[in-house]
Each structure stands twice: as C-alpha cells, then as structure tokens.
C-alpha positions as CSV (number, residue, x, y, z in Angstrom):
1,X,-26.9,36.6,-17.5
2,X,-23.7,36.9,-19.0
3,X,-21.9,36.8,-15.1
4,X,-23.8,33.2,-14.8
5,X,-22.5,32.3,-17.9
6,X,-18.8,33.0,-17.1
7,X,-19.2,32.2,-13.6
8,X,-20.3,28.2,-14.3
9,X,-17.5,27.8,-17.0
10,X,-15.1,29.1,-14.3
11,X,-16.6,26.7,-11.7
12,X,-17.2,24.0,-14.5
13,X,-12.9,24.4,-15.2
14,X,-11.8,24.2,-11.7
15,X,-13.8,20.7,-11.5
16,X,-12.3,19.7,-14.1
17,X,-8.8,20.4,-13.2
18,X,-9.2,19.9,-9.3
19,X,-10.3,16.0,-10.9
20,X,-7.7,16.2,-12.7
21,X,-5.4,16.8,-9.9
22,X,-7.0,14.1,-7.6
23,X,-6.5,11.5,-10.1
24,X,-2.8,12.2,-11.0
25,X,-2.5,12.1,-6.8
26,X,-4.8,8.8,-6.1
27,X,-2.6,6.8,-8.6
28,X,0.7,8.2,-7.1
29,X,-1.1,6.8,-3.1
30,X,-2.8,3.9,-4.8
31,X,1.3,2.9,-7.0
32,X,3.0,4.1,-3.4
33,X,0.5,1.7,-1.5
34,X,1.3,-1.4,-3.8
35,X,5.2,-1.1,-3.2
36,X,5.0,-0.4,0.6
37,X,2.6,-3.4,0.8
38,X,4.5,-6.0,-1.0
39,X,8.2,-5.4,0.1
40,X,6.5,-5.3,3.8
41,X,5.0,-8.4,3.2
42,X,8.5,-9.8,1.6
43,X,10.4,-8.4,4.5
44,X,8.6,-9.3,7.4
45,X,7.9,-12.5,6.0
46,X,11.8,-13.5,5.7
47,X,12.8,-12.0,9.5
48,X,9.8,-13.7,10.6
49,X,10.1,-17.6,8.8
50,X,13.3,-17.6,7.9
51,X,15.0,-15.4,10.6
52,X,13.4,-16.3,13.3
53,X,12.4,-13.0,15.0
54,X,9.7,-11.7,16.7
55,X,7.1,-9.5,15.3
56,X,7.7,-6.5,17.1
57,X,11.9,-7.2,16.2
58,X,10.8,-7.2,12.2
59,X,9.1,-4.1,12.6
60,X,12.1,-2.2,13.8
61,X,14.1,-2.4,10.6
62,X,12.1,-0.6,8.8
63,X,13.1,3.1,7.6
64,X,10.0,4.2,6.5
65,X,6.9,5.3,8.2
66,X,4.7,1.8,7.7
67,X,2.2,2.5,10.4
68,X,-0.8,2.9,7.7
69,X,0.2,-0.6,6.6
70,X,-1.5,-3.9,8.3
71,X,0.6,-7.2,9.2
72,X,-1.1,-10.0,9.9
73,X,1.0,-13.4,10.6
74,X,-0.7,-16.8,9.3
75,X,0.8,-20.3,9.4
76,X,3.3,-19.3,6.9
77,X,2.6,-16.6,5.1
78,X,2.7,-12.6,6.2
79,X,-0.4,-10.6,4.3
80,X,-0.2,-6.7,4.5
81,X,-2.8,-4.3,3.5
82,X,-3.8,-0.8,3.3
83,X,-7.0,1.3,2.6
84,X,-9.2,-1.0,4.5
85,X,-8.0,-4.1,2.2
86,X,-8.1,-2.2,-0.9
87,X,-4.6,-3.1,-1.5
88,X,-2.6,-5.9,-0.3
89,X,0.2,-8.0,-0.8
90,X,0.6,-12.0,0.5
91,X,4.3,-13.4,1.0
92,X,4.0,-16.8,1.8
93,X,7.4,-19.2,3.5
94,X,8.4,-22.3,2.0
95,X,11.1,-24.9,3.2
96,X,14.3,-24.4,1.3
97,X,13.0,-21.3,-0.8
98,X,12.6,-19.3,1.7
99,X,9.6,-16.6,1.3
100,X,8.0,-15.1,-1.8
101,X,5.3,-12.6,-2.7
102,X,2.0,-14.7,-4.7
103,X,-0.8,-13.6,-5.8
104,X,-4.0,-13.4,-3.7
C-alpha cells in the first residue's frame, strides 16, 4: 500500500511539472506565432501595395522559415494566420500611408 502511495505522488508530480513545461512552451509558440504573423502581414503587405510585386517575389525576402504561416491577398489588405486561424494578423494598404497592421 505504501508503493501506490508513493507511486501516484510520483506520477501525480511529473503531471504537474510536464503541465508546467507545456505551458511555459505554448506561450513561447503562441508570443512566437503573433510576431511572425503580424510583421508577415506588414511585409508582404508593403512589397505587395506599395511595391508592386508579385506574391511569389514578396515571399522570397524572407529569412525565416514562414511556411506554417498563411497569406491571403484581399482588395487591399494582406491577412496572415497560423494554427488553423487561431492567430492572425490583418495589414491593410491605404493611399498616401502606405500599409498598416489593424485590428481584426
């Protein structure tokens, strides 16, 4: 009886800390998606709007591996997004201003 005992607060502390280290990792994905999202959005906006290039052009200036991240192209505005749409970022073109991230 006293094996079960120790054997469940050993299971019951690895829970705890393998939760632990999934949640300290999620936010790190989850703060990592955000930033990838928006300056694609911001960046693929401007070489496409203001620029003047084509899609595939835009995509070639990137340094960084962006292939878990989305583009779509509306009438004047770029919208990226990761994790199924979980997070996403909207830069939208205007005349004289050129583009800017807003909120969705």
């Amino acid at each position: 009886m006293k094996l079960v005992k120790i054997l469940l607060v050993v299971v019951g502390l690895l829970a705890v800390s393998g939760a632990l280290f999934w949640q300290i990792w999620l936010k790190e994905q989850v703060a990592y998606a955000k930033v990838a999202t928006a300056y694609g959005a911001k960046m693929v906006c401007s070489c496409r709007f203001v620029a003047e290039r084509e899609m595939s052009s835009c995509m070639e200036d990137f340094t960084e591996d962006l292939s878990a991240v989305s583009f779509s192209e509306g009438e004047d505005k770029i919208r990226t997004s990761v994790l199924g749409g979980v997070v996403s970022a909207e830069a939208r073109y205007e005349d004289g201003l050129g583009c800017t991230l807003v909120k969705p």
